[in-house]
N, C-alpha and C positions, 0 to 999 in steps of 0.2 A: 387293424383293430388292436393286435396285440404289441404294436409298437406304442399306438397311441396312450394304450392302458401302462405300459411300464413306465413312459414319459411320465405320465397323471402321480404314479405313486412316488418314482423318485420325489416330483415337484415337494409332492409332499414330507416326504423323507428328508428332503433338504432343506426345508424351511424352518421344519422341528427338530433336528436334531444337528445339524451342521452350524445352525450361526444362533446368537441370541440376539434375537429379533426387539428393538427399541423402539416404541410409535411417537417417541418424543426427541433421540437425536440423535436420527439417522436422515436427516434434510439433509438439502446443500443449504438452508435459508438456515438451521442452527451454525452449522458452522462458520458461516459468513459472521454467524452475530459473534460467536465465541470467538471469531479474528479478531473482529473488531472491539471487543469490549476487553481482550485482552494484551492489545498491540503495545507497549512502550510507548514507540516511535509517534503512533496520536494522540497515544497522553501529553509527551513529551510537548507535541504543537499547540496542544491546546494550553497548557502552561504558557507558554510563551505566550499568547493572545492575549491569556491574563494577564504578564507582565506587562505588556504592551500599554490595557489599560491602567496601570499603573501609571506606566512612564506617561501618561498622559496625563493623568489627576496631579505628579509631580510638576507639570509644566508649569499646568494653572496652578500649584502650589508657590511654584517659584517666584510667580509676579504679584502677590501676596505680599505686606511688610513685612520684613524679614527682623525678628528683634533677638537678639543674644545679650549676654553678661559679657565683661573682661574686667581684669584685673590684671596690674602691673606692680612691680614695685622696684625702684632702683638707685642702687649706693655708688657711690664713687669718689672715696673719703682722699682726702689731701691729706696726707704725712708729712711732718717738715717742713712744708711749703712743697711738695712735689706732688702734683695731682691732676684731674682733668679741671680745666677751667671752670669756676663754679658760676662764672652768667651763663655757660651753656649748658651745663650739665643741672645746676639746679642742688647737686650736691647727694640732693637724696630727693627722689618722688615714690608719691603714692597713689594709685587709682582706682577707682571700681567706678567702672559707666555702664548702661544700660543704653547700646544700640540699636537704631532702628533705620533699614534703610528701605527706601520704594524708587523702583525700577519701572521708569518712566517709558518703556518700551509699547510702540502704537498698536490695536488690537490686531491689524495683520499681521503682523509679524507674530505674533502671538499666535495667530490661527493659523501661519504660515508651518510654525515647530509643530501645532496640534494634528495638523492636517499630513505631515514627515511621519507622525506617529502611527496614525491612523490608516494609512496608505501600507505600511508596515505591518500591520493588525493583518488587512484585506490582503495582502501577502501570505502571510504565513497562515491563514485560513482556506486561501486558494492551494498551496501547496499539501495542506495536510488534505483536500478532497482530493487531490491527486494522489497522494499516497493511500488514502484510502482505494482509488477506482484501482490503485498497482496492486493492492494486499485482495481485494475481494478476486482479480483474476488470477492470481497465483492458488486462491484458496480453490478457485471455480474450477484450473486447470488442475488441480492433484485430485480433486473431488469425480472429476471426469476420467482423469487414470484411475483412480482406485474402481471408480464404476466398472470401468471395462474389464479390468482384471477380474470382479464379483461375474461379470457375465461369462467372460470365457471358465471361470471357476464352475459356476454351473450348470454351461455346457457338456465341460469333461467330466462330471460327476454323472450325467445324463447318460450320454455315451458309453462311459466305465459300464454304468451297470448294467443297461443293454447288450454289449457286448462280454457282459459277464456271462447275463443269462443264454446269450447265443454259444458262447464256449461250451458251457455244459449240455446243452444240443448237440451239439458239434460232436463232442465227445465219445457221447453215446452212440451217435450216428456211425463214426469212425468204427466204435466197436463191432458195431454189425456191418461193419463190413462196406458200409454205403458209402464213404469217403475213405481216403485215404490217409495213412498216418502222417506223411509228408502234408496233405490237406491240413488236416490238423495242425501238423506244428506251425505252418505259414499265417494260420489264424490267430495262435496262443501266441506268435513275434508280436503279431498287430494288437492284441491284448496289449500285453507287456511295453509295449513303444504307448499306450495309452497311458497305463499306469503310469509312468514315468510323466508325461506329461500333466495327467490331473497334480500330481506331487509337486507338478514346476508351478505349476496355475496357481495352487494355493499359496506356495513359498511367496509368488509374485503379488496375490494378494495382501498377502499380511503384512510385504513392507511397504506397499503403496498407502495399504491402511494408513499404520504407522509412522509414514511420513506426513500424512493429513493431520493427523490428530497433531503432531511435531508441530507444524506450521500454523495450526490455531492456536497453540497453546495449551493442549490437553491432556492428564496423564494418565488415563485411561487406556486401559490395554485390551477391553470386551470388547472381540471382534462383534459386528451388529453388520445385519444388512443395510446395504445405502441402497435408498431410494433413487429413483429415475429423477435426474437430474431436470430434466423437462426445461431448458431452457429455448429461449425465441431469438428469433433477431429484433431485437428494439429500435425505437426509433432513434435517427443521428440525428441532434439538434442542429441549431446553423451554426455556423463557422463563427459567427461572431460570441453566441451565447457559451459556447465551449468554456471549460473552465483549463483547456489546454492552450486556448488563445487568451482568456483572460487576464494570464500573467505578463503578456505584451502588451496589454493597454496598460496594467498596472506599473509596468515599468517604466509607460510613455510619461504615466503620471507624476510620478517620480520625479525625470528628470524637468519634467516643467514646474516644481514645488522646489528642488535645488536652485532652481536659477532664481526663482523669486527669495528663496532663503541668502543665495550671495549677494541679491541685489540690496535687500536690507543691512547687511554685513553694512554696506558702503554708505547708509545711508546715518546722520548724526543720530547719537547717543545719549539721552540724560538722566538723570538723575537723583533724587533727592534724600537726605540723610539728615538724623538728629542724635542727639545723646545727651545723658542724665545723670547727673550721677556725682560721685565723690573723685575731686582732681587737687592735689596740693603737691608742694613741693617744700614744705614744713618754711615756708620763710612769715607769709602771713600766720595769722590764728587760723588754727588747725577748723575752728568750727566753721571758718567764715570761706571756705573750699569749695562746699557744696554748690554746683551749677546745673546750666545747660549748654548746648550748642546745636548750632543746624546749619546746613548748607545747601548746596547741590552742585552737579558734575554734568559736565561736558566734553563730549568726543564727536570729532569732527572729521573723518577720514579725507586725506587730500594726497595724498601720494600712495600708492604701494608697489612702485616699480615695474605696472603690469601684470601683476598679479592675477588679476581682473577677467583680463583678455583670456590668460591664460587657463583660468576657470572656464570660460566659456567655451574654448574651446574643446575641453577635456569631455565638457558635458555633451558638444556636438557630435562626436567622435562613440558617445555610449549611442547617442541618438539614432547615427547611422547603423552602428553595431545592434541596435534592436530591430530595427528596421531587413536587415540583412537576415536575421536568422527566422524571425517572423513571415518573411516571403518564403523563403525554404522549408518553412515546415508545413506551410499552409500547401504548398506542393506536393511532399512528402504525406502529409495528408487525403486528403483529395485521392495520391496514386493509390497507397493502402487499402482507403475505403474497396475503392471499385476491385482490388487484384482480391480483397476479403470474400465481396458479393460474387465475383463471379467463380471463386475457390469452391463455396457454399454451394452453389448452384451446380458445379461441376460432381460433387460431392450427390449431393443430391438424385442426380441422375443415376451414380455409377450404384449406388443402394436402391434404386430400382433394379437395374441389370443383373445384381447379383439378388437379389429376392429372388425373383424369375428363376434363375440358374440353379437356388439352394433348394427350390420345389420342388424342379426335378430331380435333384439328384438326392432328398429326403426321398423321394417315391420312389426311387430306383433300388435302395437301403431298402426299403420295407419288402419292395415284391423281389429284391433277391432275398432277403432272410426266409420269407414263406417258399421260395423254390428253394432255398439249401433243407429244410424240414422235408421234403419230399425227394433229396439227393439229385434235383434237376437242374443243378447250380455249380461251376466250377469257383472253387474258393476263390481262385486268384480272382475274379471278378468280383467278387463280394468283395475285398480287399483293395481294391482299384476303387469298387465305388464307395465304399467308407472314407479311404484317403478324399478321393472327390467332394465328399459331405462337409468331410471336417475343416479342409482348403475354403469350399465356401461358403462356410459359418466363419471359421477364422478372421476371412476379408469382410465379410459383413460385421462383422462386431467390431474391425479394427476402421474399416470405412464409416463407421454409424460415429466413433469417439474422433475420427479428427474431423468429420464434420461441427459435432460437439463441440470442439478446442477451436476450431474457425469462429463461431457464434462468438466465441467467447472470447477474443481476439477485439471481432468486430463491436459487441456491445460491449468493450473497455471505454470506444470514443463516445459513448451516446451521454458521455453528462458534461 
């Protein structure tokens, strides 16, 4: 009873006056948001996207009639009789036309560029979920250290004062004679190796804290209690919905959108163009200059030395190179999942085993404290079994967080 009643009021001692308690953000669900709302690097992706639809709206821009201004003007006066020939040169021109040309290029090929874009788009939208699934388990792994360090924290604050107040029993005991003064000092070591310990517990806290708050982006120094992390093992979708296989089909897409984009390369090119405007060459009446004109153009590929071939085969050669790393990781996958589940499981078990273990040896602590009050107790076994306690709270707290860090391993691949 009287261990249980010190336990009760530490609890409470520690809640109120050891941390400043936040009901608003001390989740792991705030600081996941504050990763993410604060990352560069997804800002960074999501700008691109936006370009992306850009580079797209300029596609369909470009097949558009394209109309500009120019202006020329040019001298090339004969001195003496020495000069550029004046039926070719014209002697002196002047111009201002108003250009307009339209790019006779067929809608696939047009939807062939839109489709390069957009394929690029779904790119760097699949990479930024992947940088995000990377930033939430770095945030979920330091969130799970700092947890553990809080726990061992308020472990040794437990124990401290427990064996504070058993000191001063002790002590008194000592005095009358009921233990011995060597007793005593062998108790005040195990104190003292406590102290030292609560003192490293905390240290370890606060920089665990402060590398959480670092890695969201926070500049907040109010240590706060974090909450129980409480996470699951979630479901792994299928191998093909993955957004870590995703980017293999996207690249298969690719390369089948290049081949069609060089196959148009090869394929004829037209045309058409007009202009308006003021053209003289001051030989007629300057007023009588004003025209038009219009044409069109043709490109016809019929040679390029191989070229051709040699595209194709550049693009086979990615093909197989997707193909190759794609069968490997889906293996590498696969192995993961299962070496994860059965970590998890193994885990699982051994926090049973040691539960078990720390019951006993928490009851062993209480009914040797009530026999050292009545001097039916040799310390050094008090001592043995404190060491014993703390050995199996230690394991249990440090087995409970890498189960934790397994989960959290494992649900990286569930999106």
């Amino acid at each position: 009873m009287c261990f249980k009643l010190i336990k009760t009021l530490l609890m409470i001692a520690v809640f109120t006056g050891c941390f400043s308690v936040s009901a608003q953000n001390n989740t792991l669900q705030f600081y996941q948001e504050q990763a993410l709302r604060n990352s560069p690097l997804l800002k960074d992706y999501n700008n691109q996207i936006l370009q992306a639809r850009i580079d797209s709206a300029r596609v369909r821009a470009v097949y558009k009639p394209q109309v500009n201004l120019s202006s020329s003007a040019f001298i090339a006066p004969v001195i003496r009789g020495f000069g550029y020939d004046g039926s070719i040169t014209n002697v002196q021109t002047l111009d201002g036309l108003v250009n307009v040309n339209q790019s006779l290029d067929g809608k696939r090929y047009i939807k062939a560029q839109l489709k390069s874009i957009g394929l690029q788009a779904d790119s760097l939208q699949n990479t930024s979920k992947i940088s995000e699934q990377d930033l939430k388990k770095s945030v979920i792994g330091q969130y799970i250290t700092a947890y553990g360090s809080l726990q061992q924290l308020e472990f040794n604050l437990q124990v401290n004062a427990l064996l504070t107040k058993e000191e001063k029993i002790l002590k008194t005991l000592t005095r009358s004679n009921v233990y011995r003064q060597s007793d005593y000092l062998t108790f005040l070591v195990t104190l003292q190796q406590q102290n030292l310990q609560l003192s490293q517990s905390r240290i370890q806290f606060q920089n665990d804290f402060a590398t959480l708050n670092y890695l969201v982006g926070l500049q907040d120094t109010t240590t706060v209690k974090l909450q129980d992390p409480n996470i699951q093992v979630n479901y792994q979708p299928d191998l093909g919905n993955s957004i870590f296989f995703k980017q293999y089909g996207l690249d298969s897409l690719k390369i089948l959108n290049n081949r069609r984009l060089l196959d148009f390369t090869y394929r004829p090119r037209a045309g058409v163009f007009a202009n308006g405007g003021y053209n003289t060459g001051f030989i007629a009446p300057i007023l009588n200059n004003f025209g038009t004109g219009f044409g069109f153009s043709l490109t016809v590929p019929i040679y390029d030395g191989g070229q051709r071939k040699l595209q194709y085969k550049k693009l086979g050669l990615e093909e197989e190179t997707r193909q190759n790393y794609r069968s490997f990781f889906g293996k590498q996958y696969s192995q993961q999942i299962a070496q994860l589940q059965q970590q998890i499981i193994g885990n699982e078990s051994l926090i049973t085993q040691i539960s078990e273990q720390l019951k006993y040896a928490q009851r062993l602590v209480t009914v040797d404290f009530e026999l050292m009050q009545t001097g039916d107790l040799r310390v050094a076994d008090l001592v043995l079994a404190i060491n014993n306690y703390l050995s199996a709270k230690y394991l249990l707290t440090q087995t409970n967080i890498s189960r934790l860090q397994l989960i959290n391993q494992l649900n990286y691949w569930n999106r």
